[in-house]
C-alpha positions, 0 to 999 in steps of 0.5 A, spaced: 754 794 585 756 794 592 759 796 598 766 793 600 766 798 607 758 800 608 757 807 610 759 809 617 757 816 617 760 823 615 766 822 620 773 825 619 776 822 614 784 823 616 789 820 615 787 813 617 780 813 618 775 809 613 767 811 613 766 807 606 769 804 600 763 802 594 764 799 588 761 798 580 765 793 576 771 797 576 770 803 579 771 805 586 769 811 591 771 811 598 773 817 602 779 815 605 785 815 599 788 809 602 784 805 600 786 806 593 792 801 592 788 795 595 783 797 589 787 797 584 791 790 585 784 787 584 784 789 578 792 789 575 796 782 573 802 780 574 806 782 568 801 786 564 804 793 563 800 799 565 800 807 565 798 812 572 794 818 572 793 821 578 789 827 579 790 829 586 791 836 589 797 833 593 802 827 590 800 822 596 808 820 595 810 820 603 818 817 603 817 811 606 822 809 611 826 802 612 821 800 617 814 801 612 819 798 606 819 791 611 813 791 613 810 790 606 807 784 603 808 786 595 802 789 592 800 781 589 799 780 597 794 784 599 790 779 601 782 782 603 780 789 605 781 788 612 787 785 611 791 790 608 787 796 612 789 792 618 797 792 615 801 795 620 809 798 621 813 796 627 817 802 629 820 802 636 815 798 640 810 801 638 805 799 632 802 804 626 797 802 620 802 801 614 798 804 609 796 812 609 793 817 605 799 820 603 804 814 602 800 808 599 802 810 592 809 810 594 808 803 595 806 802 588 812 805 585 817 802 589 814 795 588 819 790 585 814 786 582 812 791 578 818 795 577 818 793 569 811 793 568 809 801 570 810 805 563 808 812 566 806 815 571 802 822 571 801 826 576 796 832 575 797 835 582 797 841 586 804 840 588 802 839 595 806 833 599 813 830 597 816 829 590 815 821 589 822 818 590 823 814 585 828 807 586 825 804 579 827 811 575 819 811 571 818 816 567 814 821 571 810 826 567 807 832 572 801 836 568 798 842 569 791 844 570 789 848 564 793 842 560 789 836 564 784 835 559 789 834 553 793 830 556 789 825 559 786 824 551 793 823 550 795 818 555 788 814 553 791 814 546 799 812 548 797 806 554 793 800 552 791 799 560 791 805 565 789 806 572 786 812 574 786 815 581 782 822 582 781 825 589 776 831 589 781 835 592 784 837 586 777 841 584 778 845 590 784 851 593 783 854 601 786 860 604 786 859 611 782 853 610 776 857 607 775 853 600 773 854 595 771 850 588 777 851 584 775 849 577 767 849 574 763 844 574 763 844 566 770 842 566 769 837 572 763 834 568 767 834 561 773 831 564 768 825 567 765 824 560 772 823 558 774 818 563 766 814 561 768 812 554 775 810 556 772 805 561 766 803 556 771 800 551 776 798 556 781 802 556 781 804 563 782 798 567 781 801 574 778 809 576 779 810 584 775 816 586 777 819 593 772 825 598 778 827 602 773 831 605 777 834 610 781 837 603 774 839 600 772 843 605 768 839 608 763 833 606 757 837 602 763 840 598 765 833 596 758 831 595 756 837 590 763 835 586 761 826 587 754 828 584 756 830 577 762 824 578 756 819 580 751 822 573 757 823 569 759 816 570 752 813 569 753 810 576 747 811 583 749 811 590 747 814 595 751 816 603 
């Protein structure tokens, strides 16, 4: 265990702002999902095939424009955290952090390097955000929250090598940003007991986990829902 990016505090997280990034092994918690590609690449070699489930409440899929495309060093080059943290787009004069938390899985399946290596991508959203362009024509599988448990079983058994990418948001809804938690803590605790089994005998080869506090309405409501994550992963820390 330890951390990558010691804890700051609990600031806003947004669409940049990185208050800490933790890890055990192969699993790993921060609250700002942009830093999830640089995580899974430690972890992903070149010409290994490998599946993508991401459980979301948005797609995290913002189009990328010819500036962002450039300005991308490849998925094997990501260099330390602080480098890619600090990978920037030039856009006119001026210059913008490359890698958001809305765009950093575009950049996974628009990579050329991999293109032939990604067997499918799931995407268990809330469909917030844009719809994943998609220049490599993956097969793209979007599933349904009352589907969820069924067919994350389904996708263990069908890949021999997945990345899973969870953000806490997707246990919450708002109306006029009062949230709510969406789904029970049995079905979130059952869905981790799950997701346990299949990183103890391998199958998982990288879990990204993601606060997203500002989407959770606010740091105790992602904090309850990473408790039972932290308890059902056999996996302590404390913020």
């Amino acid at each position: 265990m330890s951390w990558l990016i010691p804890f700051v505090k609990r600031s806003s997280s947004f669409a940049y702002n990185v208050n800490f990034l933790f890890h055990d092994k192969n699993v790993y918690f921060s609250d700002n999902h942009r830093t999830a590609l640089w995580c899974w690449m430690k972890h992903l070699n070149k010409g290994e095939n490998v599946a993508l489930f991401h459980i979301d409440r948005h797609y995290d899929t913002l189009k990328l424009g010819p500036d962002y495309i450039n300005s991308f060093p490849g998925v094997f080059n990501l260099g330390s955290i602080k480098d890619y943290l600090d990978l920037k787009a030039t856009i006119g004069k001026s210059q913008y952090p490359l890698i958001r938390w809305d765009n950093y899985l575009s950049f996974f399946i628009a990579e050329n390097q991999i293109k032939n290596n990604i067997d499918c991508i799931y995407l268990a959203t809330h469909k917030d955000g844009t719809y994943p362009e998609n220049p490599h024509g993956h097969h793209i599988e979007e599933i349904e929250i009352y589907e969820l448990l069924n067919d994350i079983d389904s996708s263990f058994e069908n890949h021999e090598k997945i990345i899973l990418n969870v953000d806490l948001d997707y246990f919450f809804t708002d109306k006029h940003e009062n949230y709510i938690q969406l789904i029970d803590n049995q079905f979130i605790s059952e869905l981790f007991k799950r997701i346990k089994n299949q990183i103890d005998i391998g199958k998982i080869i990288c879990l990204t986990i993601c606060l997203s506090p500002e989407c959770c309405g606010g740091w105790n409501n992602a904090e309850h829902v990473l408790d039972i994550v932290k308890r059902e992963l056999n996996i302590n820390f404390t913020l």
